[in-house]
N, C-alpha and C positions, 0 to 999 in steps of 0.2 A: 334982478329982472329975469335970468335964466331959468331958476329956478323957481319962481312965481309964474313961468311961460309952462314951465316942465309940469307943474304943477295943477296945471289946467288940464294940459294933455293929458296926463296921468289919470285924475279924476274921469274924464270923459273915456280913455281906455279903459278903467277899471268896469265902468258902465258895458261899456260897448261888447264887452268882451264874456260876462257872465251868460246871456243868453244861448249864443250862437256854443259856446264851450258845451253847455249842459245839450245842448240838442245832440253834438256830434257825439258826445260821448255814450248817450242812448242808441243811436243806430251804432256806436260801433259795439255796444256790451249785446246788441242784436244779430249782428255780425260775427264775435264771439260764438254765438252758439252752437252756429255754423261752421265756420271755422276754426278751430282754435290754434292758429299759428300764434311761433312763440313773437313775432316781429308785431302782429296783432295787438297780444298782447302788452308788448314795449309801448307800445303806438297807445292803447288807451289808459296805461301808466299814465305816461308822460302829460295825457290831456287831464287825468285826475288829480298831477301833479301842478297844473296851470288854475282849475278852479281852486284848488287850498290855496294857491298864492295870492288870487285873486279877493278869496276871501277872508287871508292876511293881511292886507292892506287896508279892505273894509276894516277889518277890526282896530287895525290903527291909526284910522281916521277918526273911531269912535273911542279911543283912549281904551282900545278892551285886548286883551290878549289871551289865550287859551293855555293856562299852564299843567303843565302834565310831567312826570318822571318816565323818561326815556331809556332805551337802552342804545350805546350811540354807534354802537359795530353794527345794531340792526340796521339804525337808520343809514349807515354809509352804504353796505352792502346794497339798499332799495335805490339806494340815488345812482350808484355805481352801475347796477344792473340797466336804468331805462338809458342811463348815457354810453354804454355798449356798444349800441349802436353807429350811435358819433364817431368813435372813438376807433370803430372798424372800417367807416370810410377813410378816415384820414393814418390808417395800415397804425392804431396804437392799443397799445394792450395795458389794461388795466391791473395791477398789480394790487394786491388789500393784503395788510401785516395788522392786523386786529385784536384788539382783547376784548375778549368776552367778558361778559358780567359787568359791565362798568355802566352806571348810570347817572344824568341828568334831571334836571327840573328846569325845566323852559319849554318855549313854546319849538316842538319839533318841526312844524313847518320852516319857520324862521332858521333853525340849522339845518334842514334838508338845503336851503337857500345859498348857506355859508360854501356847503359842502358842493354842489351844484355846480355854483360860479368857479370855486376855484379849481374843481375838473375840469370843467367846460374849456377854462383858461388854458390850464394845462395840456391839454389835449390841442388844439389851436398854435399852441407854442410849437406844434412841428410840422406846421403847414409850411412845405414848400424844402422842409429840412432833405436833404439827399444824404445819403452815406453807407454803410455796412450796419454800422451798429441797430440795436432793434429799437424803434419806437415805446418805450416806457412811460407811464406815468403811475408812480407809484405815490400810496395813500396808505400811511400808520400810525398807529397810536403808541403813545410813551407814555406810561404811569410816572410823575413826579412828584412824591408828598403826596399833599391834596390839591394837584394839577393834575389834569389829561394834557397831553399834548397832540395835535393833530397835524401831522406833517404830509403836504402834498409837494411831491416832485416832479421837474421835468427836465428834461437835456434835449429841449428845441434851440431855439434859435439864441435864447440868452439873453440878458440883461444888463444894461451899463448903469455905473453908480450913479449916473443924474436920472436916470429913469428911477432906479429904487427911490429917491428922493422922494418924486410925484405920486407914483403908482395907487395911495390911498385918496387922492385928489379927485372931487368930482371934476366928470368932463374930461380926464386926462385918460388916454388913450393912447398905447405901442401899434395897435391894431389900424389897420384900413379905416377911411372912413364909411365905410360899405360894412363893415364886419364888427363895428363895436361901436359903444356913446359913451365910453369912459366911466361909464356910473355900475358895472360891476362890481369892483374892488370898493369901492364907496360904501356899496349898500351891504358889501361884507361886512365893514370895520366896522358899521353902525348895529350890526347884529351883534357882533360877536363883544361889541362893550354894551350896549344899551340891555339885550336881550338877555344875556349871559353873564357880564360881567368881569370880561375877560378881555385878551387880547392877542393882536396878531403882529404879525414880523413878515419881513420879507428879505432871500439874502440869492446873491448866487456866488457860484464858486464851479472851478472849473470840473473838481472832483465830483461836485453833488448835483451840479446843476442849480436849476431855479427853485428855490424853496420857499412854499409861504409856512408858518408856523402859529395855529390856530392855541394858543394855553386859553384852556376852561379850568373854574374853580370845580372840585366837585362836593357833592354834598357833606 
């Protein structure tokens, strides 16, 4: 029944949400001309990153999806760079350990998506953290066989083993309910098997912190 309600919403969001998108992002590529600050620019990223999502979703409403061979350091570095921002309110610094040349075949909105959430997460994981040490969240890739591995970390607040349990569960939420709908981590695990064909992990440990662990097959 949740998600038949969710379901509704979503739909009518997806609607609601493509016009007013495309207007703002015309005065702001207006605005641009004028001014071209870098924060500017972060700002109409992020809104050209809301219409692809947007119409992401259309397309898999419509059973269609856009497949293309990617390169996946690019795409971390474009997602890394508009969430910057984020990440310098809440005093954390982006860390990227990347190899070059490595390429997919999927659709790269959908892993812009993967890679998104589980920064965004990341980053959020040290709201409220106090101490000496520096806010980090670090994002690397491991060549294994014919796996990538995409590892994001954090040493916010931390994780107990009955949370790992849920963590891929829709509706489940560590987070306020002001600050999250549970359905992040969800809509990860559904990308990275359905989309990609792969799979994620999630661990912590007091040395490494909070780790999720993205294995893609590659070509």
């Amino acid at each position: 029944q949740r998600f038949a309600e969710f379901g509704r919403l979503s739909s009518t969001l997806l609607h609601e949400l493509a016009n007013p998108l495309m207007a703002v992002s015309m005065n702001l590529e207006q605005l641009e001309g004028k001014n071209r600050s870098k924060m500017l620019a972060h700002a109409r990223e992020g809104i050209t990153y809301m219409e692809q999502y947007v119409e992401t979703a259309r397309r898999q409403l419509r059973n269609q999806s856009e497949i293309r061979l990617f390169n996946i350091a690019d795409e971390i570095r474009r997602v890394s760079g508009f969430l910057t921002p984020k990440a310098a309110t809440q005093h954390v610094r982006l860390e990227l350990d990347l190899i070059e040349d490595v390429a997919i075949r999927g659709d790269s909105v959908r892993f812009d998506q993967i890679i998104s959430n589980l920064t965004s997460n990341a980053v959020d994981a040290y709201e409220g953290v106090e101490g000496d040490d520096p806010n980090v969240v670090t994002i690397r890739m491991v060549h294994k066989g014919r796996e990538i591995e995409i590892i994001v970390c954090d040493r916010g607040h931390g994780i107990s083993d009955e949370q790992l349990k849920h963590l891929f569960e829709p509706f489940y939420t560590t987070k306020q309910v002001t600050r999250g709908t549970g359905l992040g981590l969800a809509i990860v695990k559904q990308a990275v098997e359905e989309a990609f064909e792969g799979t994620i992990t999630a661990s912590y440990s007091k040395q490494k912190g909070t780790c999720f662990t993205v294995r893609l097959p590659l070509i």
